[in-house]
N, C-alpha and C positions, 0 to 999 in steps of 0.2 A: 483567514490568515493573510495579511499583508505581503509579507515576506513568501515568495514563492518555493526557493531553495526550504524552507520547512516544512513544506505541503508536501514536498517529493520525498524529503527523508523520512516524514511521518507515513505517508504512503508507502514508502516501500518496506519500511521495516513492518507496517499491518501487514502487509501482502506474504512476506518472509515469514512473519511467525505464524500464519493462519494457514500457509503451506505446510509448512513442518506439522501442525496440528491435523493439519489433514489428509497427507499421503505418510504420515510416520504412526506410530504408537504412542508418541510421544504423549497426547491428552488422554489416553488409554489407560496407564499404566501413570498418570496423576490424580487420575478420579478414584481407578483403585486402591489407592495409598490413603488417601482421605476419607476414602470408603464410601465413595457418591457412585460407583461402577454399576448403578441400577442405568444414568444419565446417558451409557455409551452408545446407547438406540435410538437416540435419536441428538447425536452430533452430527447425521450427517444432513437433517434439517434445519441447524442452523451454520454451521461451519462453510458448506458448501455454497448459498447464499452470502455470508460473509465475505468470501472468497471473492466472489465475485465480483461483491460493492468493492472491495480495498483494491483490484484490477481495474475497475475502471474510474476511482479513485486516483491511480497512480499515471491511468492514459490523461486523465484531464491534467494533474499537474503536471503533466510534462508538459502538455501543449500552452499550458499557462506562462511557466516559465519561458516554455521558447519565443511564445509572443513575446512577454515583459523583455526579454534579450533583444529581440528583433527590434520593440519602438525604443527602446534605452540608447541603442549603437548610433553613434554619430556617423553621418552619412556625409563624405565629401566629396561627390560626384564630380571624381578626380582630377581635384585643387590639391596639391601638394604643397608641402610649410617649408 
């Protein structure tokens, strides 16, 4: 992704729903609906992994962003207009 500002929102909304997925019911009580409730023993070998990557997914864009902010800012090593 180019664009930094959508690495972080794409980041952080994984990060949001893969929490709610995994300290809630929320994917519990979706799988039993659909009738997959055999699947619920083992989300938490892939969710909690998931978890993970989308955290330190959302540590690097930040640091991404902050760089790209950091060299973008005009620097006037105080010359005033």
């Amino acid at each position: 992704m180019k664009d930094p500002k959508t690495l972080v929102r794409a980041s952080i909304f994984g990060t949001i729903v893969l929490a709610l997925c995994c300290f809630t019911p929320v994917l519990v009580v979706v799988l039993g609906v659909v009738g997959m409730s055999a699947l619920t023993g083992y989300l938490d070998y892939v969710l909690l992994p998931a978890l993970a990557v989308f955290i330190g997914l959302t540590i690097y864009a930040i640091r991404r962003k902050r760089q790209a902010d950091a060299c973008c800012t005009p620097k006037f090593n105080g010359i005033t207009k």
